[in-house]
C-alpha positions in Angstrom: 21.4 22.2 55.8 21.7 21.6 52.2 22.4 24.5 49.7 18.7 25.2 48.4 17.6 25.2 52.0 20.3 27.7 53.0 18.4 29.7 50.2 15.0 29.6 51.4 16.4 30.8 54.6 17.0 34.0 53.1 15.7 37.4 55.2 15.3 39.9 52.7 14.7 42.8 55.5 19.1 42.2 55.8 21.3 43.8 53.9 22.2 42.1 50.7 25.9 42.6 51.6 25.0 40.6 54.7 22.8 38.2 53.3 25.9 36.9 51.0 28.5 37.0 53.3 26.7 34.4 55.4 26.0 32.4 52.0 29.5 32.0 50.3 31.4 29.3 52.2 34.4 31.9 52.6 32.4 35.2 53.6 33.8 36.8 51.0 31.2 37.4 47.8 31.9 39.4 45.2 30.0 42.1 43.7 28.9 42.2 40.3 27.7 45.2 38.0 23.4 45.7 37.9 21.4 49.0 37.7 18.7 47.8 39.7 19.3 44.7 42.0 22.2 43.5 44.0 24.3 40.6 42.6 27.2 38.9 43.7 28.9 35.8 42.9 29.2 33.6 45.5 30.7 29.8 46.2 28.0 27.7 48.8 28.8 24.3 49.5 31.6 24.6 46.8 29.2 25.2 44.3 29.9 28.7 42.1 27.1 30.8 41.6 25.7 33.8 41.2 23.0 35.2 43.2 20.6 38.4 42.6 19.3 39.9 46.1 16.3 41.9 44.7 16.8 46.2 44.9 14.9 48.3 47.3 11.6 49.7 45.1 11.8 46.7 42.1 8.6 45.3 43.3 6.9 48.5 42.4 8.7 47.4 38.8 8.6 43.5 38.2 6.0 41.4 38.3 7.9 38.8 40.3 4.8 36.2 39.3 5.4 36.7 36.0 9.1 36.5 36.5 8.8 32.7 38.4 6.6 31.5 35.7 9.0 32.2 32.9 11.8 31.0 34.5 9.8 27.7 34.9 9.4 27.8 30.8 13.2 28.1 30.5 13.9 25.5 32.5 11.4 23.1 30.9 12.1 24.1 27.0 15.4 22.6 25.4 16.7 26.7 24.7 20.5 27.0 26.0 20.5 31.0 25.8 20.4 31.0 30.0 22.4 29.9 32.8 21.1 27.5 34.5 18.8 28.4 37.2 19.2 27.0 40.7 17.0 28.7 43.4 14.4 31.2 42.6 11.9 32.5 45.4 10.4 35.9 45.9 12.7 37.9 43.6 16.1 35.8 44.6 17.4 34.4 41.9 20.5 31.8 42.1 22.3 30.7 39.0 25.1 29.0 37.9 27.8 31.0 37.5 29.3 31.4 34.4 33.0 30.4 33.5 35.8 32.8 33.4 36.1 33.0 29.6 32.9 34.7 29.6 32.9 38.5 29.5 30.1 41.1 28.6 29.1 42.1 25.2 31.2 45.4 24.5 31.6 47.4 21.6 34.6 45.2 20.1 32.1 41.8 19.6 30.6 40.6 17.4 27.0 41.8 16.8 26.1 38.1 15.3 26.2 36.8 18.6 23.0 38.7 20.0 21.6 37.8 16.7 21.5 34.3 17.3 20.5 34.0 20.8 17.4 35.8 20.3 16.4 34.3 17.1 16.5 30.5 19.4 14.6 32.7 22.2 12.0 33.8 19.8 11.3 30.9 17.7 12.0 27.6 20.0 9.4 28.8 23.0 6.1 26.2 22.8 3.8 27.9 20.8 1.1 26.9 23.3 2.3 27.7 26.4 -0.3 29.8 28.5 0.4 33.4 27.6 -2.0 35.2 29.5 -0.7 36.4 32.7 2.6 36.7 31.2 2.2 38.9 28.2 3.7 42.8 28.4 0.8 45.0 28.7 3.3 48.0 28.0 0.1 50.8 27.7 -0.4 49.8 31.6 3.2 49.6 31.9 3.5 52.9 31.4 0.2 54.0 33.3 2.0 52.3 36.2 4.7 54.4 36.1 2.8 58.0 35.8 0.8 57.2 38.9 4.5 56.6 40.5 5.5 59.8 39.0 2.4 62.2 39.2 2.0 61.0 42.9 5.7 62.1 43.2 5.9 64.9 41.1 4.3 65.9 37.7 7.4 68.6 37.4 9.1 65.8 36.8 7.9 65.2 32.8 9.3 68.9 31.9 12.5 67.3 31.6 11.2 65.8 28.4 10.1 68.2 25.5 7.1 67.9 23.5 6.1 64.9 26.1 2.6 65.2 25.0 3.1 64.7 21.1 5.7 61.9 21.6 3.5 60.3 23.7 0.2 60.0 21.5 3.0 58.9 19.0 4.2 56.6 20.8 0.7 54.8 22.6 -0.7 54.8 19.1 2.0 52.9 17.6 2.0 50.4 21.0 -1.7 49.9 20.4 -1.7 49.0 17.4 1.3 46.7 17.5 2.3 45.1 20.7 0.5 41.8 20.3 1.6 41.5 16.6 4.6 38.8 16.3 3.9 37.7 19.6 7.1 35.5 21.1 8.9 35.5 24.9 11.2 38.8 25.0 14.1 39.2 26.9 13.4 42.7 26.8 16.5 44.0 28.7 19.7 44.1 26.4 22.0 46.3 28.2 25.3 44.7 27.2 25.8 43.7 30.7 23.1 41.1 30.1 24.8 39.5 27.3 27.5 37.1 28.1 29.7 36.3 25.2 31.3 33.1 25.3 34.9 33.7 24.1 36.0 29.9 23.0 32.8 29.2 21.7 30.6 31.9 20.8 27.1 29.7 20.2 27.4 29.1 23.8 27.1 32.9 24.7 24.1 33.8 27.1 21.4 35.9 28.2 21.3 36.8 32.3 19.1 38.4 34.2 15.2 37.7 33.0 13.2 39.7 35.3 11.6 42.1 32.4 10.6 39.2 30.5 7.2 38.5 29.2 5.5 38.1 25.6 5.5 40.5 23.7 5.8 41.8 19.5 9.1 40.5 19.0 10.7 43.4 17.6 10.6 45.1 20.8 13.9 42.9 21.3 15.5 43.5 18.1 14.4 47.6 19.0 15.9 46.7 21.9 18.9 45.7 21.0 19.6 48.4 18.8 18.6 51.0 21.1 21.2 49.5 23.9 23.6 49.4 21.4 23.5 53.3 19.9 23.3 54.3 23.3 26.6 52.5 24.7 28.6 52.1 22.3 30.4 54.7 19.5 28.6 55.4 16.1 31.4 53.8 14.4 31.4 50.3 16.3 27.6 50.8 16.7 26.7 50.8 13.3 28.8 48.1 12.1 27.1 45.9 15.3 23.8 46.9 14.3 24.4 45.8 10.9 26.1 42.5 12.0 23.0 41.9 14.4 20.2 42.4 11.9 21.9 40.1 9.2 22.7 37.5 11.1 18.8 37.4 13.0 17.1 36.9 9.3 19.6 34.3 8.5 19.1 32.2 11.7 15.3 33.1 12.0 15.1 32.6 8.3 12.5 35.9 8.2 13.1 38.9 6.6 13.3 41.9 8.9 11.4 45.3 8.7 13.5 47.7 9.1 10.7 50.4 9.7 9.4 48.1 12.6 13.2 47.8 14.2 13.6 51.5 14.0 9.8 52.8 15.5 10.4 49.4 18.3 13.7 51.0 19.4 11.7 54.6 19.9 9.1 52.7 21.9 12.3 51.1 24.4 13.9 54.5 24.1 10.3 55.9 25.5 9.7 53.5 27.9 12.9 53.2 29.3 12.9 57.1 30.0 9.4 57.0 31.9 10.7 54.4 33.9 14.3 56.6 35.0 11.6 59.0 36.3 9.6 56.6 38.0 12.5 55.6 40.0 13.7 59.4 40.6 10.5 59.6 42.2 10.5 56.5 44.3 14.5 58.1 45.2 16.9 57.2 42.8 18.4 59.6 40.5 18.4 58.4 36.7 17.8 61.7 35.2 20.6 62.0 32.9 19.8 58.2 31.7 16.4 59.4 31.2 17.2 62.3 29.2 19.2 60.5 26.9 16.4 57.7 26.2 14.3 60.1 26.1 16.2 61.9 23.2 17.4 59.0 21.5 13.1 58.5 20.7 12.7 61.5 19.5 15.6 61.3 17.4 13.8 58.5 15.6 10.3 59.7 15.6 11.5 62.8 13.9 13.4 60.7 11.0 10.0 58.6 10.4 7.6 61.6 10.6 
């Protein structure tokens, strides 16, 4: 049985710890950091890779058809911002796995790095590829999410303050701007997802692109700046930030609105903490996470009232 057929083979109803073990060609996988999902990097048929066993609840969160159909853009477009993708069925995804002298974006790198991967993302993408099953509805994104939560719980949203006026804020602004600038989004820039590539950083990486979908690009650029003021110190954080937005208008050769970066990262902040409770009601805890997005918004909203 050859290695994409070992794939297919898959039982999700296993345990992912299970599942691997009977993949690598040792039985000995080895786990690798992700909020959601369960991914370990694996060696099948001598091949290195890393594989991503979808979490228990994500289908309630990714739209796995929307996931598959991007991936098949990636692979088709000349971009070299991803690993390259080897199995993908059903939420399993297999890639190659990247070489040791690749670590995570942290708050020592360089915030140039980002920069440039995302400006390729954004501008290189066919203009006319078929958009409409995969653009980011993020108004029923977030409907989505309070019929999780008020099925759960409505108690739940009194762990944000003043939801109500952040929220009309924050739909209003959505509204009137999500299908403005309109390229494919990474959307997820936790650090983890950025792979820096320490001999030659234009050969750095984005991972994991289940979140993806079109959407205003500044919800990336938000995005990134969001990730980065909530991981990192003010001091590094700032000086990243800084790095990232000067570098994307030199490789995108656009000029960047600063007012757009700041009210995008409120909107990530936002959704981001609707989604923690989501997933406290469907039995995970994320609360403090929540709590902190959740702040970080209104942070912002209140220095652009």
């Amino acid at each position: 049985m050859n290695e994409l057929e070992l794939y297919s083979k898959i039982d999700l109803s296993k345990d992912p710890v299970d599942i691997v073990t009977n993949l690598d060609d040792n039985g000995s996988p080895i786990r690798l950091s992700s909020m959601t999902n369960s991914t370990f990097s694996i060696k099948v048929d001598g091949n290195y890779r890393v594989i991503r066993i979808p979490g228990k609840g994500t289908e309630n969160f990714i739209d796995r058809f929307r996931e598959s159909k991007i991936i098949k853009i990636l692979q088709s477009s000349d971009l070299s911002v991803f690993p390259k993708f080897i199995y993908y069925n059903n939420g399993v995804c297999v890639t190659e796995k990247l070489f040791a002298w690749y670590k995570e974006f942290n708050q020592d790198s360089n915030g140039e790095i980002p920069a440039k991967l995302l400006s390729e993302l954004h501008s290189n993408i066919i203009s006319t590829t078929p958009k409409n099953k995969l653009r980011i509805n993020l108004i029923d994104e977030l409907r989505f999410y309070d019929k999780i939560i008020s099925d759960y719980s409505d108690n739940l949203y009194g762990h944000y303050p003043d939801l109500r006026e952040v929220y009309n804020i924050i739909i209003r602004y959505i509204s009137n701007h999500q299908r403005k600038n309109e390229v494919l989004c990474h959307r997820d820039l936790m650090y983890n997802n950025i792979m820096v590539n320490l001999r030659n950083p234009d050969k750095s990486k984005l991972i994991d692109w289940e979140y993806s979908g079109f959407l205003n690009k500044y919800w990336d650029i938000g995005c990134f700046v969001s990730e980065v003021r909530l991981w990192f110190d003010k001091l590094n954080s700032d000086r990243i930030i800084n790095e990232f937005l000067s570098m994307y208008e030199k490789s995108s050769e656009e000029l960047i609105d600063t007012t757009s970066v700041e009210m995008w990262s409120a909107v990530v902040d936002y959704v981001w903490a609707i989604w923690s409770l989501a997933k406290i009601a469907l039995g995970e805890d994320d609360l403090e996470y929540g709590i902190k997005r959740y702040s970080n918004c209104v942070e912002v909203l209140k220095s652009y009232e």
